[in-house]
C-alpha positions as CSV (number, residue, x, y, z in Angstrom):
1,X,50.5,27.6,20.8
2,X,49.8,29.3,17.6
3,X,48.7,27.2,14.7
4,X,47.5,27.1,11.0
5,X,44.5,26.1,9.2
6,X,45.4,24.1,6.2
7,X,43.0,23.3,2.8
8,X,43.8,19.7,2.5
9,X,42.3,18.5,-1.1
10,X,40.3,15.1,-1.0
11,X,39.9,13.4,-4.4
12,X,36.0,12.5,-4.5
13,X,34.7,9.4,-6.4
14,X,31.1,8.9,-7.0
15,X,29.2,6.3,-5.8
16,X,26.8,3.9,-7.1
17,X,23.8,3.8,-4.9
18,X,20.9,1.7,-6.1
19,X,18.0,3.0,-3.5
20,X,14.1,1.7,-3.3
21,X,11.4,4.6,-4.5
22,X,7.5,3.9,-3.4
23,X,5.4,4.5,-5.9
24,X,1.2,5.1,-5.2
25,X,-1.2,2.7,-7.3
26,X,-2.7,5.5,-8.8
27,X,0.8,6.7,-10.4
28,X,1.5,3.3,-11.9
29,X,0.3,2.4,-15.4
30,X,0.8,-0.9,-16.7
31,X,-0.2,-3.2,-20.1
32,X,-4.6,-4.0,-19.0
33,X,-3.8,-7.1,-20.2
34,X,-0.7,-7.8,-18.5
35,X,-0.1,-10.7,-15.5
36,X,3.5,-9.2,-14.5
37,X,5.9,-5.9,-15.4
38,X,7.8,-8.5,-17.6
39,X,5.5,-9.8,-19.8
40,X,3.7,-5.9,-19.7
41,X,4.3,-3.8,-23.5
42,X,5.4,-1.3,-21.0
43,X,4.9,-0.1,-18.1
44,X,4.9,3.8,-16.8
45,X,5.2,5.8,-13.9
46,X,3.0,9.1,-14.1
47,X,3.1,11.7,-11.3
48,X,4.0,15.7,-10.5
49,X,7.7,16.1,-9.7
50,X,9.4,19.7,-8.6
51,X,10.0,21.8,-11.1
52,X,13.7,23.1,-10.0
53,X,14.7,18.8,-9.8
54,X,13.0,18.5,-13.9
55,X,15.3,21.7,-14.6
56,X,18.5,20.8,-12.6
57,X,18.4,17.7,-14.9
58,X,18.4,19.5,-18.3
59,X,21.2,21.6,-16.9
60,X,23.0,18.5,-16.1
61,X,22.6,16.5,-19.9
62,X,20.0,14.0,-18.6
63,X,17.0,15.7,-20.5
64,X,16.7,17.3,-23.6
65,X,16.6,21.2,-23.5
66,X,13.3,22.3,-24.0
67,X,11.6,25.0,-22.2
68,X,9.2,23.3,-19.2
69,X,6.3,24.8,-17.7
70,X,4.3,23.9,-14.9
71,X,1.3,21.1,-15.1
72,X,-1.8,21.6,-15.0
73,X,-4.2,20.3,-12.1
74,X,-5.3,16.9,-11.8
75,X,-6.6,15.6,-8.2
76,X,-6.1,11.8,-10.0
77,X,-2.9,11.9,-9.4
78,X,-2.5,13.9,-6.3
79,X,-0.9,11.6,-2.7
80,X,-3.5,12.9,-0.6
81,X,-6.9,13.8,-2.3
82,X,-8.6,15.0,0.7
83,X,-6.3,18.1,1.2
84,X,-5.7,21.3,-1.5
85,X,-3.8,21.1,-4.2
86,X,-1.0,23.5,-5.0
87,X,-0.7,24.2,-8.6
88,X,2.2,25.9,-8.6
89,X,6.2,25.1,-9.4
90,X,5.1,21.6,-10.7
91,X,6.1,19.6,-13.7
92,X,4.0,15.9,-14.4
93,X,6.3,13.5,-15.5
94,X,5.6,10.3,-17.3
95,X,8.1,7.8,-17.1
96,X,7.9,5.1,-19.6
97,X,9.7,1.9,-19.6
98,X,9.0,-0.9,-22.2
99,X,8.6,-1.7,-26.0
100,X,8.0,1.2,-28.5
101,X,7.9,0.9,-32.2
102,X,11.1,1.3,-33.9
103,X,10.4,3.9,-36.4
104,X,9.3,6.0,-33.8
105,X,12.1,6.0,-32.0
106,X,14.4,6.6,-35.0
107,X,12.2,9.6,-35.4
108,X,12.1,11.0,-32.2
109,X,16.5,10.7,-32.1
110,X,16.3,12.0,-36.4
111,X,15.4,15.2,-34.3
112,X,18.1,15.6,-32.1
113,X,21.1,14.0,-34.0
114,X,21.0,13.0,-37.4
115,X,24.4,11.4,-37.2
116,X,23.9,9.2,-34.4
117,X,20.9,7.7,-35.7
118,X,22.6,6.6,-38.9
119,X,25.1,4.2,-36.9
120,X,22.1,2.9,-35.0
121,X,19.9,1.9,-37.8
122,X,23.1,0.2,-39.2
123,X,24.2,-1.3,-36.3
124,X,20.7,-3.1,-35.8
125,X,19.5,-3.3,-39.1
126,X,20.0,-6.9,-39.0
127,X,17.6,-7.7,-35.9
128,X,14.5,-7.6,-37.5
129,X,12.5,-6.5,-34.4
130,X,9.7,-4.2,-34.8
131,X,9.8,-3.4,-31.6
132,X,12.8,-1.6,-29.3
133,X,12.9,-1.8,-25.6
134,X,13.6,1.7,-24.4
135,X,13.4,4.2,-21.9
136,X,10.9,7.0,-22.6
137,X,10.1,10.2,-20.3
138,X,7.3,12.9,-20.7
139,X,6.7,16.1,-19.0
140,X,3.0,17.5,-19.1
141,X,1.5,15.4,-21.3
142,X,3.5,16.4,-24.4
143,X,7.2,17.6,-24.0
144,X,10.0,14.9,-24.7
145,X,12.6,15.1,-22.7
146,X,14.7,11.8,-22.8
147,X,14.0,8.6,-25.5
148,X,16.8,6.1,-25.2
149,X,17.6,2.3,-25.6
150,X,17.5,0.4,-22.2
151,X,20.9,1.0,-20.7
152,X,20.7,-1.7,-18.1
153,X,23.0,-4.5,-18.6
154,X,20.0,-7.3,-18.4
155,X,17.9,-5.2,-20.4
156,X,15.5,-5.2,-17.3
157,X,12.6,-2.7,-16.5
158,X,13.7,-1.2,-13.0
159,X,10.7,-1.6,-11.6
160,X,9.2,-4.5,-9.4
161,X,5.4,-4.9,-7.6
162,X,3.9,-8.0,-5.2
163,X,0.0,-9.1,-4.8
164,X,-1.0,-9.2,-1.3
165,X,-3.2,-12.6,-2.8
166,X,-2.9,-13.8,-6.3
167,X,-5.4,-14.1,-8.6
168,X,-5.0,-15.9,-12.0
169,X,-5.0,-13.8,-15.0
170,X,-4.8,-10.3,-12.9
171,X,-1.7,-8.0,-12.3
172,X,-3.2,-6.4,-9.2
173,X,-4.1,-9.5,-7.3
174,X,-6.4,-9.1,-4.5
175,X,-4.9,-6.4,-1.6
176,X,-6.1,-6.9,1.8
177,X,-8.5,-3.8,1.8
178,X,-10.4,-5.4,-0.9
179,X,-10.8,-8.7,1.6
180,X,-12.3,-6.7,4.5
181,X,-14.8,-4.8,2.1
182,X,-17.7,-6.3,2.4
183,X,-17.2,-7.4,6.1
184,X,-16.3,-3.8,6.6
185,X,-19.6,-2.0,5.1
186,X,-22.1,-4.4,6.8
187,X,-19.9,-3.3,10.3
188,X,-20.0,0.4,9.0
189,X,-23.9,-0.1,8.6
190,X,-24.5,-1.9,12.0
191,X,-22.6,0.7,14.2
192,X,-24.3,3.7,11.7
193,X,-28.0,2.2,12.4
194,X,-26.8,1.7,16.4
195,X,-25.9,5.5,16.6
196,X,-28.6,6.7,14.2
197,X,-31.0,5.2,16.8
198,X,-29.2,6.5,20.2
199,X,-30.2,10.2,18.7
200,X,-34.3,8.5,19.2
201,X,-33.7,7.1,22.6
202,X,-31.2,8.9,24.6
203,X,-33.0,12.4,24.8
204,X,-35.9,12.0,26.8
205,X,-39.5,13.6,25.4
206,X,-42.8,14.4,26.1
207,X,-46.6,13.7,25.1
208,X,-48.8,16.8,25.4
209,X,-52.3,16.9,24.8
210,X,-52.6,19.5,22.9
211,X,-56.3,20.8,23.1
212,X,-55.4,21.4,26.6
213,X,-52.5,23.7,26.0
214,X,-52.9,27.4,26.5
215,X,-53.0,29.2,22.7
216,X,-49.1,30.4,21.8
217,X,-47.4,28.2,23.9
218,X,-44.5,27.0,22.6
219,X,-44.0,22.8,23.0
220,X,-40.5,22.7,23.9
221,X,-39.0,21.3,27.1
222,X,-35.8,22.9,28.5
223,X,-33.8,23.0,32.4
224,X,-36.1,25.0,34.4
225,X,-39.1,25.7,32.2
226,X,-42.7,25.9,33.0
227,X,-45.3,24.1,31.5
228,X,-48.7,25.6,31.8
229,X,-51.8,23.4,31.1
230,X,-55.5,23.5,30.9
231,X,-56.5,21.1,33.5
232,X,-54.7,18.5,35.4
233,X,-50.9,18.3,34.3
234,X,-50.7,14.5,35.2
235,X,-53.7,13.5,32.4
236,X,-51.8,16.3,30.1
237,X,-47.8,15.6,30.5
238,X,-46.7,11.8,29.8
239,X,-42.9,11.0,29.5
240,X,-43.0,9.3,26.3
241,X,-39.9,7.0,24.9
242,X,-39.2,4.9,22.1
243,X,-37.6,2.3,23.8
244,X,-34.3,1.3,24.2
245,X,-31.4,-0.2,22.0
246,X,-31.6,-4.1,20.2
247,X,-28.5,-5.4,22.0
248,X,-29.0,-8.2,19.0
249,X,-27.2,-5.4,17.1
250,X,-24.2,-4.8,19.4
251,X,-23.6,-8.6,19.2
252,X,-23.6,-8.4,15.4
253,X,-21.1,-5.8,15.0
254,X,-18.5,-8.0,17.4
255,X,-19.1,-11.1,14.8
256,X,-18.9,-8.4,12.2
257,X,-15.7,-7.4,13.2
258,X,-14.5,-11.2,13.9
259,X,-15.3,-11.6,10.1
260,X,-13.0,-8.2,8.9
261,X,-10.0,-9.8,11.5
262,X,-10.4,-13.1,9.4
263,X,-10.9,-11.3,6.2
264,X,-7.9,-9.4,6.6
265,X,-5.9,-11.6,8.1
266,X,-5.7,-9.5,11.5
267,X,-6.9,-11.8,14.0
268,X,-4.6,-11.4,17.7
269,X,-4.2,-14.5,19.6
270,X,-6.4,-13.6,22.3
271,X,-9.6,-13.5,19.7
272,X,-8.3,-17.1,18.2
273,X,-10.2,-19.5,20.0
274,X,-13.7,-18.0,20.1
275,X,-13.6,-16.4,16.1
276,X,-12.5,-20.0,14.9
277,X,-14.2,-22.4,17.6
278,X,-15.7,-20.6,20.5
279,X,-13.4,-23.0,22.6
280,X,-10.0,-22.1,24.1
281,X,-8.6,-25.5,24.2
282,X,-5.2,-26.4,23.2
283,X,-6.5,-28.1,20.1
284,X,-8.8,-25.5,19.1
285,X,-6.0,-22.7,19.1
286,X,-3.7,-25.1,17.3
287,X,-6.6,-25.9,14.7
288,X,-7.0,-22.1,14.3
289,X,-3.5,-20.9,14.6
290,X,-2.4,-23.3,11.9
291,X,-4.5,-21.5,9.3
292,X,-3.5,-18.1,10.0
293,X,0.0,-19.1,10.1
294,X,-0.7,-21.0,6.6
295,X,-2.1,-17.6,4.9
296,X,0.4,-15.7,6.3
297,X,3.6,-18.1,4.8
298,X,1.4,-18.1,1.4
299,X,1.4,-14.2,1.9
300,X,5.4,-14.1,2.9
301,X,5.5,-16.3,-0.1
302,X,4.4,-14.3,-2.8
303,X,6.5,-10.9,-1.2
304,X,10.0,-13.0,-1.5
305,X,9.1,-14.6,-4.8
306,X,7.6,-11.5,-6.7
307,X,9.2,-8.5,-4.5
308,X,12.2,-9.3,-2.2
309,X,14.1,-11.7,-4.9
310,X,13.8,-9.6,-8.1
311,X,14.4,-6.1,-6.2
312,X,18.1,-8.5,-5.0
313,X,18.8,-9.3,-8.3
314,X,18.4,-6.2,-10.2
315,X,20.0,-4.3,-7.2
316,X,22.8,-6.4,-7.7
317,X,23.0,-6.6,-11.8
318,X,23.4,-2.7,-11.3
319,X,26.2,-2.6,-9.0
320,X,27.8,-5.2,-11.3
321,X,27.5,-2.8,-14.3
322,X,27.8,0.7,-12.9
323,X,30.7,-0.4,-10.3
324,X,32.3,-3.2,-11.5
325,X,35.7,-3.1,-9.5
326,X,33.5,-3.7,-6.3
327,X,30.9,-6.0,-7.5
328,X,32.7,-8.3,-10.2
329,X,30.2,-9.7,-12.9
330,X,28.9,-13.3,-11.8
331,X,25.8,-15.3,-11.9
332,X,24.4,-15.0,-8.7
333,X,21.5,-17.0,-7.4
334,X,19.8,-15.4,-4.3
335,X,18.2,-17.3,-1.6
336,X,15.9,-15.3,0.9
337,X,15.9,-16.7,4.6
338,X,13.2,-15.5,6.8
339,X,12.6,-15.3,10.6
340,X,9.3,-17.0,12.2
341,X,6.6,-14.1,12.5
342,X,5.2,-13.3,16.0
343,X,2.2,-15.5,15.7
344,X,4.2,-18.2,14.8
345,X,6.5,-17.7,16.9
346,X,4.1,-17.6,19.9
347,X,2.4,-20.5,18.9
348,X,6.0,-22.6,18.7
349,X,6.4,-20.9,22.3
350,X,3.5,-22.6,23.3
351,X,4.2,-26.4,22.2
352,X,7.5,-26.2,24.1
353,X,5.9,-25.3,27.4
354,X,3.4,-28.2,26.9
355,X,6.9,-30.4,26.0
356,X,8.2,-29.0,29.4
357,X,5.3,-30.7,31.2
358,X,5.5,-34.1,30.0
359,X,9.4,-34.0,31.1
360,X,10.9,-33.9,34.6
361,X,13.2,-31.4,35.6
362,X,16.0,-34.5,36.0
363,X,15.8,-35.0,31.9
364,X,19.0,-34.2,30.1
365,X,16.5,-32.2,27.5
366,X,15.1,-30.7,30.1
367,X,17.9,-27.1,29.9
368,X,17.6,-27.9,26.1
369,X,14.2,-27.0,26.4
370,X,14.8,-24.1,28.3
371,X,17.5,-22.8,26.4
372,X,15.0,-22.9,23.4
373,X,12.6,-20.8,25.5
């Protein structure tokens, strides 16, 4: 059966796809005196992008067409600090968004269209504002290649953060790294003391007299070697050892580590009942349960309120303006639901099994029960 090939043309649409970028604490620059990104001056993402992606986008009109080189080194800014940096094909780009002074930015377009900035000053003459929110970006330190008013519908900043723990008055909050520090050196100290001393008591050595040692002998003891000695070698040899290991300090590094797990927030159900009461009675894991599972909902908390609900919101006010026959304009108000987290939901686990026992198997709630399990 013979047959024929045939080029079928699909029209292609594109498609608005609003994805969620990572972005290192060291690449992130924000307002010092700032408490969020909204009530920031600005805030600015600065990191080394490939060269061919900066160039791509002055071919396709995003950029401005100016001629970009390749950035110089700086290890600040690098993802991983502890390997070589490659300097080459390379561009650092500084993404800015927030307020800028107006006359600036009716400079920086005076150089690119003179027409265009006419109808702008014209059209928001009557604002007043000294300042403009805008979108700024800046390759190597020095090269504009895009200055525009905020596009977005809301007039947003597309960018959102979460502390681990607040802290009044602070943007960075306290992360959970900076809870275990302290618990974490003293451990680091303890176990570096513990191994310092094993190299002092786990090679064994030797006491020599040694004005009873023939002249040029060299004091070293090895598999196999001879010792020679002037005299009896049993009032001339002694085994000699510094003693063993304090096992005071390998009980200090387990309530060291007990103190990082509560720092941190890490503590597994099987290390509840001593770190928190040295008992493992019902009572004492509830007691101790109930304020993990307390710092973790604070924790949960702050991710829905400062993370999960504003990345929802802008996600959404973007499909609403960039696709609005799919997403039609409306006042949305999102409301996040979250699943029980393991510990949790162990520890509900638990009071149903004790429900189970007070219960005989004839009880109509007895399959509820069960079911529930």
């Amino acid at each position: 059966m013979d047959g024929e090939l045939e080029a079928i043309g699909v029209e292609t649409t594109d498609r608005v796809v609003v994805k969620l970028r990572p972005v290192l604490p060291q690449n992130f620059l924000i307002d010092p005196v700032a408490t969020s990104i909204e009530d920031a001056l600005g805030v600015a993402i600065d990191e080394f992008v490939p060269l061919h992606q900066v160039q791509q986008d002055i071919e396709k009109g995003i950029y401005f067409d100016v001629d970009i080189e390749t950035a110089s080194m700086d290890y600040d800014l690098e993802p991983d600090q502890e390997l070589s940096a490659y300097p080459d094909d390379k561009v650092r780009l500084t993404k800015y968004y927030g307020l800028i002074p107006r006359e600036l930015y009716e400079e920086a377009l005076k150089e690119d269209e003179e027409d265009e900035i006419v109808e702008l000053t014209e059209k928001e003459e009557g604002t007043g504002s000294k300042y403009i929110e805008a979108v700024v970006v800046i390759a190597n330190g020095g090269q504009l290649l895009k200055i525009e008013e905020n596009p977005y519908m809301m007039q947003d900043r597309p960018v959102v953060a979460f502390p681990w723990d607040v802290v009044p008055s602070r943007f960075w909050g306290r992360g959970v790294c900076e809870k275990g520090y302290n618990s974490q050196k003293a451990l680091d100290t303890e176990l570096r003391a513990r191994i310092d001393a094993l190299a002092l008591t786990i090679h064994p050595m030797m006491a020599i007299d040694a004005s009873r040692l023939p002249r040029g002998m060299k004091p070293e003891i090895r598999p196999g070697k001879m010792l020679l000695t002037n005299g009896n070698p049993a009032e001339i040899l002694q085994p000699f050892k510094f003693g063993g290991l304090d096992q005071t300090s390998f009980a200090q590094t387990s309530t060291l580590q007990n103190m990082v797990q509560q720092a941190t927030g890490a503590i597994d159900t099987a290390g509840v009942p001593g770190a928190i009461n040295g008992e493992g009675t019902a009572a004492g894991i509830s007691m101790g349960l109930g304020a993990i599972i307390k710092r973790h909902k604070r924790t949960l908390i702050n991710f829905q309120e400062l993370f999960l609900l504003p990345l929802v919101t802008k996600t959404a006010w973007r499909y609403m303006q960039f696709n609005p026959e799919v997403y039609p304009v409306k006042d949305y108000k999102f409301c996040p639901s979250s699943s029980l987290g393991i510990i949790a939901r162990e520890y509900e686990v638990t009071q149903l099994v004790q429900l189970l026992q007070t219960m005989s198997p004839e009880s109509p709630m007895y399959p509820m029960l069960i079911e529930s399990l």
